[in-house]
C-alpha positions in Angstrom: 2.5 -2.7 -18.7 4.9 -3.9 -16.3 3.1 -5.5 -12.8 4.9 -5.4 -10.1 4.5 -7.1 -7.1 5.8 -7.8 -3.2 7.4 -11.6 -2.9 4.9 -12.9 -0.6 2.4 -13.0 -3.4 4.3 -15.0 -5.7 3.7 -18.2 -3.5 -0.2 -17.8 -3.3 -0.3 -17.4 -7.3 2.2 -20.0 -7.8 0.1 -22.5 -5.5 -3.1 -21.1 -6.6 -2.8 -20.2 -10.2 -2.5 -16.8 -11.9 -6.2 -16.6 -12.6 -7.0 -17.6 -9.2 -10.8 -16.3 -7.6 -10.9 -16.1 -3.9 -13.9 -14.9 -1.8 -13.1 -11.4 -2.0 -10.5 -10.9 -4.7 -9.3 -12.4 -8.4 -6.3 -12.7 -9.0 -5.6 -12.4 -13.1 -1.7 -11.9 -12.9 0.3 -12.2 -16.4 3.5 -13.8 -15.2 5.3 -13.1 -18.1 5.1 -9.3 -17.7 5.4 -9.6 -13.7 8.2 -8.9 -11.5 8.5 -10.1 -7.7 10.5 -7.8 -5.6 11.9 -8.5 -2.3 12.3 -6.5 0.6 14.9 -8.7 2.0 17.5 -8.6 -1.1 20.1 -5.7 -1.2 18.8 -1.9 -2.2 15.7 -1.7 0.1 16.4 1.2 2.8 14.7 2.6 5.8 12.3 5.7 4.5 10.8 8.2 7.0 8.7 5.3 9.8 9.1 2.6 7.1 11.7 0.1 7.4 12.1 -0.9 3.7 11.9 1.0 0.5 13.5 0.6 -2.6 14.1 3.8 -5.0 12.7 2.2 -7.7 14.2 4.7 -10.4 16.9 5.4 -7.8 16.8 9.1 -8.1 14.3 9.5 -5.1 11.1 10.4 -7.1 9.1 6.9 -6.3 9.9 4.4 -3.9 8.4 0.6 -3.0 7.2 0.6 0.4 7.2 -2.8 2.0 3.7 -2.8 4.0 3.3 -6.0 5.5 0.1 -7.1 7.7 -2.4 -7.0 4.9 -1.8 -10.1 2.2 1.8 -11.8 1.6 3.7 -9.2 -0.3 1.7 -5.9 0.0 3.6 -3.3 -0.9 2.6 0.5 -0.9 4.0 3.5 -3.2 5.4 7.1 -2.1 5.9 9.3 -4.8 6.8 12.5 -5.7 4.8 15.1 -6.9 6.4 18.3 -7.0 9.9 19.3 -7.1 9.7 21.5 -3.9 8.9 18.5 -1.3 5.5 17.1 -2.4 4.3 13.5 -1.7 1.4 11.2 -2.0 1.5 7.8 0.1 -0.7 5.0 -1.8 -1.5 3.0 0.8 -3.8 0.4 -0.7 -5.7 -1.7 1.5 -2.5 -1.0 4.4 -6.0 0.8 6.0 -9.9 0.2 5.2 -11.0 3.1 6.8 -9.6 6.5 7.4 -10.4 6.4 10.7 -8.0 3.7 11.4 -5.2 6.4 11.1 -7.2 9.2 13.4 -7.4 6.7 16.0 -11.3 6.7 15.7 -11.7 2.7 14.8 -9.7 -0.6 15.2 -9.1 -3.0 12.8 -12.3 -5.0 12.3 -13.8 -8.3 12.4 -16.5 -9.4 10.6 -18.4 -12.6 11.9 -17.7 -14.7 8.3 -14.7 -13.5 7.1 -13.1 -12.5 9.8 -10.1 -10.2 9.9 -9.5 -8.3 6.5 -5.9 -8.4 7.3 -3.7 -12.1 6.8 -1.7 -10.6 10.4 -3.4 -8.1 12.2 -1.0 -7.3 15.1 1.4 -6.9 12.1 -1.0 -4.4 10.2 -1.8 -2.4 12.9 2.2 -1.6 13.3 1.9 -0.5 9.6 -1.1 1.5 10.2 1.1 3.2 13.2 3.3 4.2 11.2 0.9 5.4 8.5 -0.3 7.8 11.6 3.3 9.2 11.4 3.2 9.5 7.8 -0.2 11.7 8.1 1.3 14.3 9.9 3.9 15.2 8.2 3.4 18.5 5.8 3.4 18.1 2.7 2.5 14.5 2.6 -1.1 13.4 1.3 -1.8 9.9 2.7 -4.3 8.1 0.3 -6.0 4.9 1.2 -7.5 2.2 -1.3 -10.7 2.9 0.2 -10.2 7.0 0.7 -14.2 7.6 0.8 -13.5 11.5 2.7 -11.2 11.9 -0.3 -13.5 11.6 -3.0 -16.6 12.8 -0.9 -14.5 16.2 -0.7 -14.9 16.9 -3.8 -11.4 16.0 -4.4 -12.0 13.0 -6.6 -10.0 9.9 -8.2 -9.4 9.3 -12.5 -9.6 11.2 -14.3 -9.1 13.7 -12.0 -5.9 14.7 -10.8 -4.4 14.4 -6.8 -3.0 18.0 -6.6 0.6 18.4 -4.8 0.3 19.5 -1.4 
Protein backbone atom coordinates (compact mmCIF):
# COMPACT_ATOMS: atom_id res chain seq x y z
CA UNK A 1 0.00 0.00 0.00
CA UNK A 2 0.68 3.37 -0.80
CA UNK A 3 0.99 5.86 2.64
CA UNK A 4 0.29 8.98 2.20
CA UNK A 5 0.92 11.76 4.25
CA UNK A 6 0.65 15.86 4.93
CA UNK A 7 4.34 17.65 4.51
CA UNK A 8 4.67 18.68 8.03
CA UNK A 9 5.29 15.12 8.94
CA UNK A 10 8.07 14.49 6.73
CA UNK A 11 10.45 16.77 8.98
CA UNK A 12 9.56 14.99 12.35
CA UNK A 13 10.33 11.43 10.67
CA UNK A 14 13.20 12.76 8.85
CA UNK A 15 14.76 14.27 12.20
CA UNK A 16 13.36 11.49 14.23
CA UNK A 17 13.61 8.40 12.20
CA UNK A 18 10.90 6.34 10.44
CA UNK A 19 10.55 3.95 13.40
CA UNK A 20 10.42 6.70 15.71
CA UNK A 21 8.30 6.02 19.43
CA UNK A 22 7.04 9.14 21.11
CA UNK A 23 4.98 9.19 24.35
CA UNK A 24 1.80 8.66 22.73
CA UNK A 25 2.37 7.47 19.29
CA UNK A 26 5.00 5.19 16.98
CA UNK A 27 5.78 6.18 14.13
CA UNK A 28 6.69 2.92 11.70
CA UNK A 29 6.63 4.81 8.25
CA UNK A 30 8.07 2.83 5.05
CA UNK A 31 9.55 5.78 3.15
CA UNK A 32 10.00 4.01 0.18
CA UNK A 33 6.19 3.42 -0.28
CA UNK A 34 5.32 7.03 1.18
CA UNK A 35 4.34 10.14 -0.48
CA UNK A 36 4.44 13.72 1.20
CA UNK A 37 1.80 16.00 -0.17
CA UNK A 38 1.62 19.65 0.16
CA UNK A 39 -1.04 21.94 0.59
CA UNK A 40 0.90 24.72 -0.60
CA UNK A 41 1.97 23.35 -4.26
CA UNK A 42 -0.53 23.86 -7.17
CA UNK A 43 -3.95 21.64 -7.33
CA UNK A 44 -5.18 22.09 -3.69
CA UNK A 45 -8.53 24.08 -3.81
CA UNK A 46 -10.97 25.53 -1.31
CA UNK A 47 -13.80 22.61 -0.49
CA UNK A 48 -17.02 23.56 1.29
CA UNK A 49 -15.34 25.61 5.00
CA UNK A 50 -11.96 24.04 4.14
CA UNK A 51 -9.40 26.04 2.51
CA UNK A 52 -7.33 23.31 0.80
CA UNK A 53 -8.17 19.99 -0.79
CA UNK A 54 -6.76 18.20 -3.43
CA UNK A 55 -9.04 15.79 -5.74
CA UNK A 56 -6.83 13.09 -5.27
CA UNK A 57 -8.33 10.99 -8.29
CA UNK A 58 -9.46 14.38 -9.69
CA UNK A 59 -12.86 13.31 -10.54
CA UNK A 60 -14.41 14.58 -7.20
CA UNK A 61 -14.99 11.21 -5.48
CA UNK A 62 -12.08 11.69 -2.63
CA UNK A 63 -10.32 14.60 -1.73
CA UNK A 64 -7.12 15.47 0.89
CA UNK A 65 -8.27 17.77 3.39
CA UNK A 66 -5.49 19.92 4.78
CA UNK A 67 -6.44 19.95 8.68
CA UNK A 68 -3.86 21.72 10.51
CA UNK A 69 -3.78 22.28 14.42
CA UNK A 70 -3.32 18.72 15.38
CA UNK A 71 0.46 17.32 14.37
CA UNK A 72 2.59 18.85 11.41
CA UNK A 73 0.87 17.58 8.34
CA UNK A 74 -2.55 16.20 9.48
CA UNK A 75 -4.56 15.80 6.78
CA UNK A 76 -8.26 14.58 6.81
CA UNK A 77 -10.29 12.60 3.96
CA UNK A 78 -13.92 13.41 2.42
CA UNK A 79 -15.17 10.93 0.31
CA UNK A 80 -17.82 9.90 -1.61
CA UNK A 81 -20.18 7.35 -0.93
CA UNK A 82 -23.06 7.37 -3.15
CA UNK A 83 -23.60 8.72 -6.46
CA UNK A 84 -26.66 10.93 -5.41
CA UNK A 85 -24.61 13.37 -2.86
CA UNK A 86 -23.32 11.11 -0.04
CA UNK A 87 -20.19 11.90 2.05
CA UNK A 88 -18.23 10.77 5.03
CA UNK A 89 -15.56 13.37 6.58
CA UNK A 90 -12.59 11.25 8.30
CA UNK A 91 -11.54 13.53 10.55
CA UNK A 92 -8.90 11.71 12.52
CA UNK A 93 -7.75 13.08 15.58
CA UNK A 94 -8.92 16.99 13.95
CA UNK A 95 -11.40 16.26 17.29
CA UNK A 96 -11.08 13.91 20.44
CA UNK A 97 -14.35 14.12 21.42
CA UNK A 98 -17.58 14.56 19.75
CA UNK A 99 -18.62 17.02 21.86
CA UNK A 100 -15.95 19.41 20.68
CA UNK A 101 -18.16 19.88 17.45
CA UNK A 102 -21.66 20.26 19.63
CA UNK A 103 -20.09 22.97 21.48
CA UNK A 104 -20.37 20.79 24.73
CA UNK A 105 -16.33 20.72 25.54
CA UNK A 106 -13.21 22.74 24.72
CA UNK A 107 -10.11 21.43 23.77
CA UNK A 108 -8.43 19.86 26.77
CA UNK A 109 -5.38 19.99 28.84
CA UNK A 110 -4.14 17.37 30.68
CA UNK A 111 -1.64 18.32 33.68
CA UNK A 112 1.47 15.98 32.00
CA UNK A 113 0.94 16.12 28.50
CA UNK A 114 -0.62 19.04 28.10
CA UNK A 115 -2.50 19.99 25.04
CA UNK A 116 -3.27 17.01 22.64
CA UNK A 117 -3.05 19.42 19.79
CA UNK A 118 0.84 20.85 18.48
CA UNK A 119 -1.41 24.54 17.93
CA UNK A 120 -4.50 24.73 19.71
CA UNK A 121 -5.85 28.14 18.59
CA UNK A 122 -5.19 26.65 15.15
CA UNK A 123 -7.16 23.35 15.89
CA UNK A 124 -9.95 24.83 17.25
CA UNK A 125 -10.49 26.92 13.80
CA UNK A 126 -10.45 23.40 12.24
CA UNK A 127 -12.79 22.07 14.61
CA UNK A 128 -15.06 25.27 13.59
CA UNK A 129 -15.23 24.41 10.53
CA UNK A 130 -15.86 20.74 11.28
CA UNK A 131 -19.20 22.34 13.09
CA UNK A 132 -20.03 23.60 9.54
CA UNK A 133 -19.30 20.35 8.07
CA UNK A 134 -21.79 18.53 10.62
CA UNK A 135 -24.71 20.29 9.48
CA UNK A 136 -24.78 19.84 6.24
CA UNK A 137 -27.20 16.86 4.93
CA UNK A 138 -26.00 14.29 3.71
CA UNK A 139 -22.61 14.57 5.26
CA UNK A 140 -21.57 11.97 8.10
CA UNK A 141 -18.67 13.58 10.11
CA UNK A 142 -16.56 10.70 11.67
CA UNK A 143 -13.96 11.31 14.24
CA UNK A 144 -10.80 9.02 15.09
CA UNK A 145 -12.23 8.69 18.46
CA UNK A 146 -16.17 8.44 17.23
CA UNK A 147 -17.20 6.50 20.67
CA UNK A 148 -21.40 7.70 19.98
CA UNK A 149 -20.67 6.10 16.56
CA UNK A 150 -19.81 2.76 17.56
CA UNK A 151 -21.96 2.83 20.87
CA UNK A 152 -24.97 3.27 18.40
CA UNK A 153 -24.77 0.28 17.23
CA UNK A 154 -23.38 1.65 14.11
CA UNK A 155 -19.97 0.09 14.29
CA UNK A 156 -16.39 0.30 12.61
CA UNK A 157 -14.48 -2.94 10.34
CA UNK A 158 -15.80 -4.95 9.31
CA UNK A 159 -18.84 -3.27 9.35
CA UNK A 160 -19.73 -0.95 6.78
CA UNK A 161 -20.48 3.25 7.34
CA UNK A 162 -23.79 3.31 5.31
CA UNK A 163 -24.31 6.47 2.90
CA UNK A 164 -26.43 9.06 4.33
Amino acid sequence: AEILLGMGSRKIIEERGPDFEGTLITIDTPMERTTFLDPSTEGWEPLGPFSRALDYFKDGSLYIVDAPGHVPGHINIMARTSADGGWAYLAGDSAHDWRLLTGEAGIGFHGVFGCIHEDPTVAQQHIERLKVLKDIPRVRVLLGHDRPFVAEGKGYWPEKIRSL
